[in-house]
PLY file of the C-alpha trace (Angstrom):
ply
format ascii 1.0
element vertex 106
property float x
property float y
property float z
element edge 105
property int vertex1
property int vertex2
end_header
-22.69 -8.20 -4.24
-19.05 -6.72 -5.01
-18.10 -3.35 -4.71
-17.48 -3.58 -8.54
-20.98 -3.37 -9.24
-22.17 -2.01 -5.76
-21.01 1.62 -6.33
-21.70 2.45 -9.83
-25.45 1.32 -9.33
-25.80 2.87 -5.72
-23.45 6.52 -6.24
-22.91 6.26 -10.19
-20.05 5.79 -12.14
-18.51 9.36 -11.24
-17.98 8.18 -7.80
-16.76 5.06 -8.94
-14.16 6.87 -10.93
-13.40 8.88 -8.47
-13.10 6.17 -6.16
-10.55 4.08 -8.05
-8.48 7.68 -8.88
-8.41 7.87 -4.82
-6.99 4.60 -4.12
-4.53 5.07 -6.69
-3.70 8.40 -5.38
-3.00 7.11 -2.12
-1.15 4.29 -3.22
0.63 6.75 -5.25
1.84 8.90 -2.24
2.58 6.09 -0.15
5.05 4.40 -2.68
6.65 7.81 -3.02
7.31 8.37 0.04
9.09 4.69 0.47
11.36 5.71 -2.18
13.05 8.78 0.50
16.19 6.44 1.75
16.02 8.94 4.85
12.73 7.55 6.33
13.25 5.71 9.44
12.16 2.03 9.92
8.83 2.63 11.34
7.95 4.86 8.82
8.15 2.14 6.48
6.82 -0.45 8.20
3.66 1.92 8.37
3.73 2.42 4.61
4.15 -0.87 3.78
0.87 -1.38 5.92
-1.13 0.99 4.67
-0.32 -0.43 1.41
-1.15 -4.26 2.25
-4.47 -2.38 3.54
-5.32 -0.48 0.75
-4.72 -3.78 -2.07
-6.67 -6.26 0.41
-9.94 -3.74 0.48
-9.48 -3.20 -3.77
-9.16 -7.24 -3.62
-11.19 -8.12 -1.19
-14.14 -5.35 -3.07
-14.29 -7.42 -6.00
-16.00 -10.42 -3.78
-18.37 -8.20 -1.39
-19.29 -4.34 -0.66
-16.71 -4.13 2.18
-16.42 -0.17 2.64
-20.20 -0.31 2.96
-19.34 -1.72 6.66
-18.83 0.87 9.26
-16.00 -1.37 10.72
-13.71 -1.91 7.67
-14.42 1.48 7.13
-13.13 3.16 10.24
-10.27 0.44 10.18
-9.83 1.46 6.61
-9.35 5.15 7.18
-7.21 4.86 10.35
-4.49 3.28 8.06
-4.77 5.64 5.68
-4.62 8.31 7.91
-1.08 6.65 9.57
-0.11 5.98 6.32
-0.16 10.12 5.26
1.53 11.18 9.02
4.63 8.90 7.39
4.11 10.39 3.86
3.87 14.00 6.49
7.09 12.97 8.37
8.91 12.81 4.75
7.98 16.03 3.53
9.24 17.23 6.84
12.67 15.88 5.95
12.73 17.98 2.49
11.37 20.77 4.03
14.19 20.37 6.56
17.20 20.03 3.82
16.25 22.57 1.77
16.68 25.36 4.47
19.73 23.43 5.72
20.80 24.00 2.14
19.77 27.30 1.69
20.96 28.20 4.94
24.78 26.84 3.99
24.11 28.72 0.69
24.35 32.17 2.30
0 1
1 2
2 3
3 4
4 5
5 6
6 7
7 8
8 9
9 10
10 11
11 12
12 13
13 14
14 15
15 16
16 17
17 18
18 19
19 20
20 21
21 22
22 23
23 24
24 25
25 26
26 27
27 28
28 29
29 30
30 31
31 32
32 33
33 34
34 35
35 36
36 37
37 38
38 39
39 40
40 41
41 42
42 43
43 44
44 45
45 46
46 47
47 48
48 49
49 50
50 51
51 52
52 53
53 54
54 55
55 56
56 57
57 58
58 59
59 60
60 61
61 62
62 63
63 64
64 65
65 66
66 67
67 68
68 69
69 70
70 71
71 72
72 73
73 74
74 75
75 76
76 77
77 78
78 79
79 80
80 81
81 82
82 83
83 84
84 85
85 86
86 87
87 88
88 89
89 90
90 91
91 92
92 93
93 94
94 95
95 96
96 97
97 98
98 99
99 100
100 101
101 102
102 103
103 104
104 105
């Protein structure tokens, strides 16, 4: 049984709500963070993974409960997981200009 169907009749439709909101979040951050020109190579190529992840699990969920497995899970969250220390290593670089800017300013 997919995913689709799986969660609202197992958790309810709240958590499959919430559920879709998360991905989108995620996918969200990630494409955000791709956008920064200043991100190095390997940042990227971790976003851009963690995004191929994240759309194979949402298409992937419409043919079987695949998050329900404690494999694709953990394999799952691990992405996501690299996939936010590149989205971290961005907001390091803003954080970085801004007091190189406000340092200049005084």
């Amino acid at each position: 049984m997919s995913a689709a169907f799986t969660v609202p009749v197992e958790r309810g439709v709240a958590a499959t709500v919430f559920m879709l909101w998360w991905m989108a979040a995620m996918l969200r951050d990630f494409r955000r963070a791709l956008r920064d020109p200043r991100l190095a190579a390997d940042g990227r190529f971790v976003l851009h993974g963690a995004i191929a992840v994240i759309l194979a699990i949402l298409a992937e969920g419409l043919l079987e409960h695949n998050l329900g497995d404690s494999e694709v899970l953990t394999l799952f969250l691990s992405v996501v997981a690299s996939g936010y220390v590149a989205v971290d290593e961005v907001r390091n670089l803003r954080e970085t200009d801004c007091c190189i800017t406000e340092a200049a300013a005084r």
